[in-house]
C-alpha positions as CSV (number, residue, x, y, z in Angstrom):
1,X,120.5,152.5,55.9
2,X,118.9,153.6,59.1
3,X,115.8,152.1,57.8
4,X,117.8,148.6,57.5
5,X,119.1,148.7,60.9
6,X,116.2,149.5,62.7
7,X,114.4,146.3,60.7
8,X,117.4,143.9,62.0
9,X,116.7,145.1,65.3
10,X,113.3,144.6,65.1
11,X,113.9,141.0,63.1
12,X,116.3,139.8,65.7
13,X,113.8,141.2,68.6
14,X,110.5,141.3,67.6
15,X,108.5,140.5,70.9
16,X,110.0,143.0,72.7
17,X,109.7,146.0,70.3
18,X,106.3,145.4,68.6
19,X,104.6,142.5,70.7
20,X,101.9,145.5,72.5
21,X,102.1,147.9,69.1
22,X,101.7,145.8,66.0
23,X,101.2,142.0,65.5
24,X,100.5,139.4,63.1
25,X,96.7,140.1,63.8
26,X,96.9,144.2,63.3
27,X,98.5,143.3,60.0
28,X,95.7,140.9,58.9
29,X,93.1,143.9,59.8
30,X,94.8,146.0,57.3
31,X,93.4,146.7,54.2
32,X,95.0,144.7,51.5
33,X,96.5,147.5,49.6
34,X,98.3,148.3,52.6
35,X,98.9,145.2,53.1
36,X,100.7,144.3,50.0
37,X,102.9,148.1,50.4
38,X,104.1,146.9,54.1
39,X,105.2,143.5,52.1
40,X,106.6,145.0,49.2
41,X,108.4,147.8,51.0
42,X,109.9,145.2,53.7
43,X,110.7,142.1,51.8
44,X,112.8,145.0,49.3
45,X,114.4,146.0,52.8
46,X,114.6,142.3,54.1
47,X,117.3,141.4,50.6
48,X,118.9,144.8,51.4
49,X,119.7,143.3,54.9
50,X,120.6,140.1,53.8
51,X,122.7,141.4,51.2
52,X,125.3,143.1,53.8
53,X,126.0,139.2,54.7
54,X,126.5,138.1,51.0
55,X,125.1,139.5,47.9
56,X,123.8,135.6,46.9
57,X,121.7,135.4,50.2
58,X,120.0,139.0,49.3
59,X,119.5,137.9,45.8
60,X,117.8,134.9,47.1
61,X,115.6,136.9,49.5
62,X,114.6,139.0,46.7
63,X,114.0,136.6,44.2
64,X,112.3,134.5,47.0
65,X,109.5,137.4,46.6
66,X,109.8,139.3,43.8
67,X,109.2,136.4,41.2
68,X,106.4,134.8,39.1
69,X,105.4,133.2,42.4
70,X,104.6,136.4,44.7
71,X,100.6,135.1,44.9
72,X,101.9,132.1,46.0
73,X,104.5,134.0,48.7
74,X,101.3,136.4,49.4
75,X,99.3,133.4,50.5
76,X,102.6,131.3,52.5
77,X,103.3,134.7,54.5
78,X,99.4,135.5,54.8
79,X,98.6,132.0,56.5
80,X,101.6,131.7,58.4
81,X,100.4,135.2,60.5
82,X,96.9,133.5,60.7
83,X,98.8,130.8,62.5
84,X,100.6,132.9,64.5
85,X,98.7,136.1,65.4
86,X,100.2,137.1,68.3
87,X,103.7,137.3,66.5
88,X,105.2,140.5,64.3
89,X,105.2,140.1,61.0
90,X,108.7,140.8,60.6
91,X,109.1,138.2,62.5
92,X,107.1,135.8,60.1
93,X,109.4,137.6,57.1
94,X,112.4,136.5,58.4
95,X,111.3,132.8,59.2
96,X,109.9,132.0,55.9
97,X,113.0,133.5,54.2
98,X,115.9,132.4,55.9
99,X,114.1,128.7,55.2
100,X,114.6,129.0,51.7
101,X,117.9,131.5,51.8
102,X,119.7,130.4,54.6
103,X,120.8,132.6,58.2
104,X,121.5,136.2,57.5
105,X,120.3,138.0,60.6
106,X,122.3,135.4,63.4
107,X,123.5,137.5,66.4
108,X,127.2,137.4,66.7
């Protein structure tokens, strides 16, 4: 629980709370095991937080992922922090997502 609040906080401000600590390009430096934990672990957190909104939307964020297509997310989320280096990767989570799944983390 704590866990999900703190990654909506960071989703919904990620400049300001990881732009000096950990970017885009500090993740692509990462070893890929570690790389694929950090995904695993925060796309699992990323349909927990979407599923507070609506349990469709966090079924779509999971399935989004977790399907016979993960290489293919892998590669999407991988390039899109290449483009973007300077950005968090939460940040790049949440875009790519809420593309496909629709707005879960709007401010009210």
């Amino acid at each position: 629980m704590i866990g999900s609040l703190c990654l909506v906080i960071i989703g919904l401000y990620p400049q300001k709370v990881w732009a000096s600590v950990f970017n885009n390009q500090d993740f692509l430096d990462m070893p890929p095991l570690q790389q694929n934990l950090f995904l695993k672990g925060a796309m699992e957190t990323l349909g927990q937080v979407a599923a507070f909104k609506n349990k469709e939307t966090g079924q779509c964020v999971y399935d989004w992922y977790f399907s016979d297509k993960m290489a293919e997310r892998n590669w999407l989320i991988l390039e899109s922090m290449k483009k973007y280096p300077d950005h968090t990767p939460t940040a790049i989570l949440i875009a790519l997502t809420q593309r496909t799944c629709g707005g879960y983390l709007e401010v009210m």
